[in-house]
Each structure stands twice: as C-alpha cells, then as structure tokens.
C-alpha positions as CSV (number, residue, x, y, z in Angstrom):
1,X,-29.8,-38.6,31.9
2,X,-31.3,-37.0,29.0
3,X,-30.8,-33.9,30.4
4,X,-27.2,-34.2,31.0
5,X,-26.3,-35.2,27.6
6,X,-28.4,-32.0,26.5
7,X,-26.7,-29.5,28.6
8,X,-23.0,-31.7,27.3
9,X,-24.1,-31.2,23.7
10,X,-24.6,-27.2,24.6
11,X,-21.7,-27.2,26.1
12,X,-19.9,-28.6,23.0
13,X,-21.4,-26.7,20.6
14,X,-20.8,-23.5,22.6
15,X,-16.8,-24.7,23.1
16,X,-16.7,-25.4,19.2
17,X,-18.1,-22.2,18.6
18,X,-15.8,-20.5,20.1
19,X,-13.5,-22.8,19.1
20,X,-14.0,-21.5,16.0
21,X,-13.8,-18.1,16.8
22,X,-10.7,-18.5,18.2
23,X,-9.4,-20.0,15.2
24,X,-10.7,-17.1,12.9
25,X,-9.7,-14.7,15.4
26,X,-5.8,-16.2,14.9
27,X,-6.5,-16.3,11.1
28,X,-7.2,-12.9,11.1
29,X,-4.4,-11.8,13.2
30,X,-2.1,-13.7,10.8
31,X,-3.5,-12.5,8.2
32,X,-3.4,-9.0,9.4
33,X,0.3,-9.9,9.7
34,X,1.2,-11.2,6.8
35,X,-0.8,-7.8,5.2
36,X,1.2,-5.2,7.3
37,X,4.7,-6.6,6.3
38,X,3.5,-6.9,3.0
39,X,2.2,-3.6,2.8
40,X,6.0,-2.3,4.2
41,X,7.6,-4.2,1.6
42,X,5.9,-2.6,-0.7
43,X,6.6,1.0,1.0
44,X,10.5,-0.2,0.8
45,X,10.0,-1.8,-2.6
46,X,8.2,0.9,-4.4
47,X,10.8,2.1,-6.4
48,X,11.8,-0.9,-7.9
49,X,11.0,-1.0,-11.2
50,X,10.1,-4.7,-11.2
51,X,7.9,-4.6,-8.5
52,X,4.9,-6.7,-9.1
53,X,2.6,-8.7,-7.4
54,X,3.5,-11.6,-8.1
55,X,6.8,-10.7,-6.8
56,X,5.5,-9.8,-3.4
57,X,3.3,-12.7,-3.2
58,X,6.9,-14.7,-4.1
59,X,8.6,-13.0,-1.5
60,X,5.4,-13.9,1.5
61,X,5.1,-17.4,-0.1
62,X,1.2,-16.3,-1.0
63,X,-1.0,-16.9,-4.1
64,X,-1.0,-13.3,-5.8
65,X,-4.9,-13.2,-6.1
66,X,-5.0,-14.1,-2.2
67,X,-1.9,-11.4,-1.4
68,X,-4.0,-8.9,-3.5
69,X,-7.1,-9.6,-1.4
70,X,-5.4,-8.8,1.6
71,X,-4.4,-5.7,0.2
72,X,-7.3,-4.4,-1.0
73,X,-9.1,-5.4,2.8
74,X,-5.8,-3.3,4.6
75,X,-5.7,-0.1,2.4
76,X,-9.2,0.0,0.3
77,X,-7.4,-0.2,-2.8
78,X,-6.0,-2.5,-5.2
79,X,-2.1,-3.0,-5.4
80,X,-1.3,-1.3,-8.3
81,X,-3.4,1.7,-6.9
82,X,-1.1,1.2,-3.3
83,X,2.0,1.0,-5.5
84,X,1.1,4.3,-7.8
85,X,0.5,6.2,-4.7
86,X,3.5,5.0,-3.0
87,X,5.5,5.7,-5.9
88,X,4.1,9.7,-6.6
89,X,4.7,10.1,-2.7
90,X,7.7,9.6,-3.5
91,X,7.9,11.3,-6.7
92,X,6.1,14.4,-5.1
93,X,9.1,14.0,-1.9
94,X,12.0,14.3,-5.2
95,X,10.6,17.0,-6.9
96,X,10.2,19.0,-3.8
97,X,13.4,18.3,-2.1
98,X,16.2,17.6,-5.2
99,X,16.9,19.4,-8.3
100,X,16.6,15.7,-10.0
101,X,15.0,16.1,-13.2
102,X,11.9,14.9,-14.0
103,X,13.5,11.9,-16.2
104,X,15.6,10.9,-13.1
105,X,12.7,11.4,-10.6
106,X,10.7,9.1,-13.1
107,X,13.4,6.3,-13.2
108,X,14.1,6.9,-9.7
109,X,10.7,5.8,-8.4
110,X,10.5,2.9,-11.0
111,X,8.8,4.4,-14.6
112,X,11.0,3.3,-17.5
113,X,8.7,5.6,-19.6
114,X,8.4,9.6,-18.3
115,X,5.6,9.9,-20.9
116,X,4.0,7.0,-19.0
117,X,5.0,8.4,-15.0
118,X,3.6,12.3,-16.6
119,X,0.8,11.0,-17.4
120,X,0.2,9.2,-14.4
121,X,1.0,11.8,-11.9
122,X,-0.8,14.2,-13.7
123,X,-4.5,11.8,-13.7
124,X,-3.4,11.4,-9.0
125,X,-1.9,14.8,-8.6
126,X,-4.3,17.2,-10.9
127,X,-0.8,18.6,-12.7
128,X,2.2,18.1,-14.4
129,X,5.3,17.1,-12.1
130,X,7.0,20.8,-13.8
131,X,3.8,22.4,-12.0
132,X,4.2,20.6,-9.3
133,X,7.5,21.8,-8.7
134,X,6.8,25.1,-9.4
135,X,4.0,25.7,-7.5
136,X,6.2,24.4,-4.3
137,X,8.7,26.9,-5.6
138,X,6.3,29.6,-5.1
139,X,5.1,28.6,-2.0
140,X,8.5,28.5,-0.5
141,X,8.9,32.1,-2.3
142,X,6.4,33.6,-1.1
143,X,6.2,31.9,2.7
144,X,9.8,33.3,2.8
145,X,9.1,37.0,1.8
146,X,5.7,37.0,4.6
147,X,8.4,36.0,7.1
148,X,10.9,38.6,6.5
C-alpha cells in the first residue's frame, strides 16, 4: 500500500506541475496579448500628444509599472523609448513624403515644443530633420539622374 500512495503522490505532483505550467503557459499567452495590442495602440496612438503611459495602462485596465514591464519584455526598450521611435518613424515618413514643415511635422507627431522634437530627432537620427530632408532630396536627385 505504501507503494501505491508513493507512485499517487508522483503522480500528483507531476499533474500540479504541470498544472502549473499550464497555468504560466496561459499567463504568458495573455500576457503576450495584452503586450501586442498594447504595443498597436501605441503604433496608432503615437501621435497624440497626450499619450502617456498611464493613459495606455487606463485604456488595458493595467497598473502602469506592470504595462511598462510588459513593454520593455516585447520590444527591449522602455515606453518612452517605443513611443520616441514610433514618433521619428513617423516624423522621418513626413519629412520624406510632404512638404509639411518642420513645426507641422513636430505637432503632427505629438511635440508641442520643435526645439524639444529637434533636439530629439537629432540625439536617434545623427541630424537635424532640415538634413534629413535634404539628404533624401539628394538621394532622390541623384537616383533620378543615374536612371536617365
């Protein structure tokens, strides 16, 4: 009988483990979830001025330290780090395909301040939005002469 109730207890602790690993597996998953839809809010979102975490976190019914974990396990980065690069995506996207201005592209993509959003894209992109555009101006100059 002792033997029974030995191989029973293995058995239960092997069905609890896994169990368990079950249940973090679905935690995970969920998790996972809740991080990807958050993450495309953002993407959709990023131009919003307002934008903060505590926003998103509102919007997923999360705690903002525990929305900004889950950010930082998806992407690598922290969420203001997700949103700036979302945001000079999209900035970069403006300057090469609009005439906006660099004032509009800044308020477009959420900067109140263009000192601040110059600044910014300058430290990610290695130059000023104006070089930015020119350089792309260039390009397209000279990738249209090479194909005449």
């Amino acid at each position: 009988m002792g033997m029974v109730v030995r191989t029973n207890m293995a058995g239960l602790n092997a069905n609890n483990a896994l169990n368990m690993a079950s249940k973090d597996s679905v935690e995970q998953c969920e998790q996972d979830a809740i991080g990807w839809n958050a993450l495309n809010y953002i993407k959709e979102h990023c131009t919003d001025y307002d934008l903060s975490l505590d926003r998103v976190a509102e919007e997923f019914q999360l705690t903002s330290p525990y929305l900004c974990s889950i950010i930082k396990k998806q992407t690598g980065v922290s969420y203001k780090k997700f949103l700036t690069k979302m945001r000079l995506e999209e900035a970069k996207r403006l300057l090469k395909d609009t005439d906006l201005n660099v004032i509009n592209i800044s308020q477009t993509i959420g900067y109140n301040n263009v000192s601040h959003f110059i600044k910014v894209f300058q430290e990610h992109i290695g130059m000023t939005p104006g070089k930015y555009r020119e350089e792309g101006e260039e390009e397209e100059k000279v990738c249209g002469e090479s194909s005449d």
